[in-house]
N, C-alpha and C positions, 0 to 999 in steps of 0.2 A: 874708312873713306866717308866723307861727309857727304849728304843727301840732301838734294835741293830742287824745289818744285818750283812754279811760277805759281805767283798769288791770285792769278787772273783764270788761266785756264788749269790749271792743276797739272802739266803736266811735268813730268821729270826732266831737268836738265841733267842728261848724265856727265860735259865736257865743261865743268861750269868755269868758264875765261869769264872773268867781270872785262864789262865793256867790249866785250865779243860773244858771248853765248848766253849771258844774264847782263840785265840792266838792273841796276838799283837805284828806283825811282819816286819820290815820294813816300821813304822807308818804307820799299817791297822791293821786293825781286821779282823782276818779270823778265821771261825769254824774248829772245832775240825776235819773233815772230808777234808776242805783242807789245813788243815795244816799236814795230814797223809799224802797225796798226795804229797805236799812242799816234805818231808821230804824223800818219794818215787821214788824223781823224783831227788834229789841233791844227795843222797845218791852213787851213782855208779860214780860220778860226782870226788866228795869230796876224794873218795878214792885212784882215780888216781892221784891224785895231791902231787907232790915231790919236794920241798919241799913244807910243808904250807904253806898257807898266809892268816892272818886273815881279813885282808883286802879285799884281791882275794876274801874271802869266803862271808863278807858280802856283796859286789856290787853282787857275786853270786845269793845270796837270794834276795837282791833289786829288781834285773834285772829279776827273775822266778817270781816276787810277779808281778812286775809290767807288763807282758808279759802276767801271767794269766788273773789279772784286762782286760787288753784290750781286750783279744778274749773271756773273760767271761768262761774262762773252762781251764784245766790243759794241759800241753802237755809234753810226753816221750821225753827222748833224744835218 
């Protein structure tokens, strides 16, 4: 059986459904709980922005995945 942690909080996915119990995001895997979080935290973000840019939006997500990874927990804007 294969073994799989979230890159963000460490914790173990035991059930791991892609796209139901892990997300893979920005090549990482992250649980379903911070990827609610991810989505929590770009959402107020995402909406002020006029025009879009899909590009703006993914270095967005990059840059929150990889900012959680380092302090190991989510942070509000």
């Amino acid at each position: 059986m294969k073994s799989l942690k979230c890159d963000v909080c460490h914790k173990d996915i035991t059930t791991a459904i892609n796209q139901r119990s892990y997300f893979h995001v920005a090549n990482r895997d992250i649980c379903e709980a911070c990827n609610d979080q991810l989505q929590f935290t770009l959402k107020p973000v995402v909406r002020t922005k006029q025009p879009f840019n899909y590009e703006w939006y993914e270095r967005l997500i990059r840059d929150s995945v990889e900012k959680a990874i380092s302090r190991s927990k989510w942070e509000t804007r």
